[in-house]
N, C-alpha and C positions, 0 to 999 in steps of 0.2 A: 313286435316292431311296428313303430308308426308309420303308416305308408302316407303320403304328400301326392299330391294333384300341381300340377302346373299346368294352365290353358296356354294355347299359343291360340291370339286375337288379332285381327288385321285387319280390327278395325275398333273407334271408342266402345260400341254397341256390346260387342263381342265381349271387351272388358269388363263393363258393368253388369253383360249376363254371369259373368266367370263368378263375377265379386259377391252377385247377389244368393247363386248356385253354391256358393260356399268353397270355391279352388282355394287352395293355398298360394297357389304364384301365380304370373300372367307373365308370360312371352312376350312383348309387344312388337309387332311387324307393321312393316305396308306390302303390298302389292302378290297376295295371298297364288296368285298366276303361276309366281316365280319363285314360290319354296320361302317366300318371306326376303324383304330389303330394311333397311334401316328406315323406323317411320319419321312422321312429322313431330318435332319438338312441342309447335301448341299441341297438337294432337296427346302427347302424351301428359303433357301441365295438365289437361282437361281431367285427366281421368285423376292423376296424381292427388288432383285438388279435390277429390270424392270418393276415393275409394282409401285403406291404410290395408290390404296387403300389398307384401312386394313385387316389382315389377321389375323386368328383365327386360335390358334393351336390344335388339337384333342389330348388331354393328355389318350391314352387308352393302355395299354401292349400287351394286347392281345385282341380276339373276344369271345364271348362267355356273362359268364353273369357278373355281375358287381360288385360281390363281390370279393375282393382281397388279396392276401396275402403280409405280412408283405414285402417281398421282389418283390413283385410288388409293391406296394406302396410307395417303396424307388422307383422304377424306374422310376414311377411318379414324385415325385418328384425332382428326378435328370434332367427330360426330362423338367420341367418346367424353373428351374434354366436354364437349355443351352438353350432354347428358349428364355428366358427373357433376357439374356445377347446378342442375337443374335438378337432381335428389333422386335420381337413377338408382336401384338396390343393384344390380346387375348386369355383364354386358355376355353377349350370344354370340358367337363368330368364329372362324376357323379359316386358314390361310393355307395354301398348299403350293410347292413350289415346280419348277416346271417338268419335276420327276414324278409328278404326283404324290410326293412324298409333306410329312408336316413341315413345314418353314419356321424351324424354332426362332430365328433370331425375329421375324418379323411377328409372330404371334407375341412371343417373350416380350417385345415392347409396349404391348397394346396391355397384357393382363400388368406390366411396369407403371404403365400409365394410368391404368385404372385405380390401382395403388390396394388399397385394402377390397376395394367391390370386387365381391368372386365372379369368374368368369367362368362359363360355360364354352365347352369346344364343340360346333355343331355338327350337322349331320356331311358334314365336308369328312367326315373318321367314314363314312361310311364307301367312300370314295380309294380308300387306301388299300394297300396290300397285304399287311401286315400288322391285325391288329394288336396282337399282345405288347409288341416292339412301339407299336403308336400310342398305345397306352401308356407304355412306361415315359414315354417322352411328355405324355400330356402332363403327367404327375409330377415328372422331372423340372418342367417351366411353370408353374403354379397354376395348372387350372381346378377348380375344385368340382368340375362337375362335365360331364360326359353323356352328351345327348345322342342314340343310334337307334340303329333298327337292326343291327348286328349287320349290316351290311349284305340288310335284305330289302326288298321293298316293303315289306313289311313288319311290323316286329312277332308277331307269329311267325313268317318264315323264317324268320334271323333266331328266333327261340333256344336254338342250343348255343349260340357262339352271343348270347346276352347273356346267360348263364352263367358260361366260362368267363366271359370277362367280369360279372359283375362276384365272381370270387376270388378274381385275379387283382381286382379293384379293391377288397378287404376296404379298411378306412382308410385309404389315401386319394381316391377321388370317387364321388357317386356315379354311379353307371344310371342314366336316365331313359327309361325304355320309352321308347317315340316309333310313330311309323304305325299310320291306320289301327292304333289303339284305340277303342270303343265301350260302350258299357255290353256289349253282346261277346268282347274278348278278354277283358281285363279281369276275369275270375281266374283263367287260365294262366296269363303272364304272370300276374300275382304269386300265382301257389309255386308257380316252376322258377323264377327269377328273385335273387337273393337281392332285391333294391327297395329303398323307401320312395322312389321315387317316380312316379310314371308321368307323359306327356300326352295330350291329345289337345288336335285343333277342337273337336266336341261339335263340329258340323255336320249339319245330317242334310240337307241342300242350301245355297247359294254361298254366301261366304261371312254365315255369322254365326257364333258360339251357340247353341241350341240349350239354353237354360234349364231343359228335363234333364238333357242329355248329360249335360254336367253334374246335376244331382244324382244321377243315375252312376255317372262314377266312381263320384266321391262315396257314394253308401257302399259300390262293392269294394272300397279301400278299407271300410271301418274292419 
């Protein structure tokens, strides 16, 4: 099984480490503080127009928790349209509604609008009660891909319930192991987690992709 690298960057810098470290995807955020926002449009043209892997856009208004109001929700979805029209591969985002629960009809719209670009459900799953039941709903409304930490703070401690999901996942959405993944822990997720797919921001201090570090991943993927 081919396993895949996706950086999450939050900033141009971090992208063109990711690009040049050899990741297969990029994340792209702002405001790295708060778990990642929706970034700046030039900011993304920038990179778009120098690098040719895919890049994945963070649909988030703000930081905080993941329920939204009617006017962030437009802002979503305005942020999707200008990304989509700008050659966007991907959009990042998760909506939950005031039970804590997924908000099928308002996520349902965003991956509708997105139209063909797969969408990723983020670490907002990690927030729920119930993952196998949230699972099936994410597979149910079209998301093709599924970013957690098994609804642990990290994905070592989340290790058995990534596990489970990610063979509860079969081929109908990728389970993407996220959550203080490193090159000193991804031998282990690797071998125990049935996923091609792992995430790390690849920061080792302030808030920029660390270029070894990212190398250092991707070889323990090969």
């Amino acid at each position: 099984m081919k396993r895949n690298l996706e950086i999450a960057c939050f900033n141009v810098e971090s992208a063109f480490a990711a690009h040049l470290a050899g990741a297969d995807r990029i994340e792209f955020c702002a405001n790295m503080e708060v778990g990642g926002t929706t970034p700046y449009l030039t900011d993304f043209l920038t990179i778009k127009s120098k690098i040719n892997i895919p890049i994945y856009i963070m649909i988030r208004p703000r930081g905080g928790d993941f329920i939204y109001s009617n006017a962030h929700f437009e802002q979503m979805r305005n942020s999707i349209i200008q990304f989509k029209n700008a050659g966007a591969n991907g959009f990042v985002f998760g909506i939950l509604n005031a039970n804590n629960e997924i908000d099928l009809n308002k996520n349902k719209q965003l991956i509708q609008l997105a139209d063909l670009i797969p969408c990723t459900f983020h670490k907002a799953f990690d927030e729920l009660k119930n993952p196998e039941i949230a699972l099936q709903q994410l597979i149910s409304i079209g998301f093709k891909n599924l970013l957690t930490s098994g609804m642990q703070p990290t994905a070592v401690k989340g290790l058995a319930l990534l596990k489970q999901l990610a063979i509860v996942a079969k081929n109908k959405i990728v389970v993407m192991v996220g959550g203080s993944v490193r090159s000193n822990n991804i031998n282990q997720l690797k071998n125990e987690i049935s996923s091609n797919w792992f995430h790390s921001s690849a920061i080792i201090q302030g808030n920029t992709a660390d270029l070894e570090e990212v190398k250092n991943l991707k070889k323990h993927l090969y």
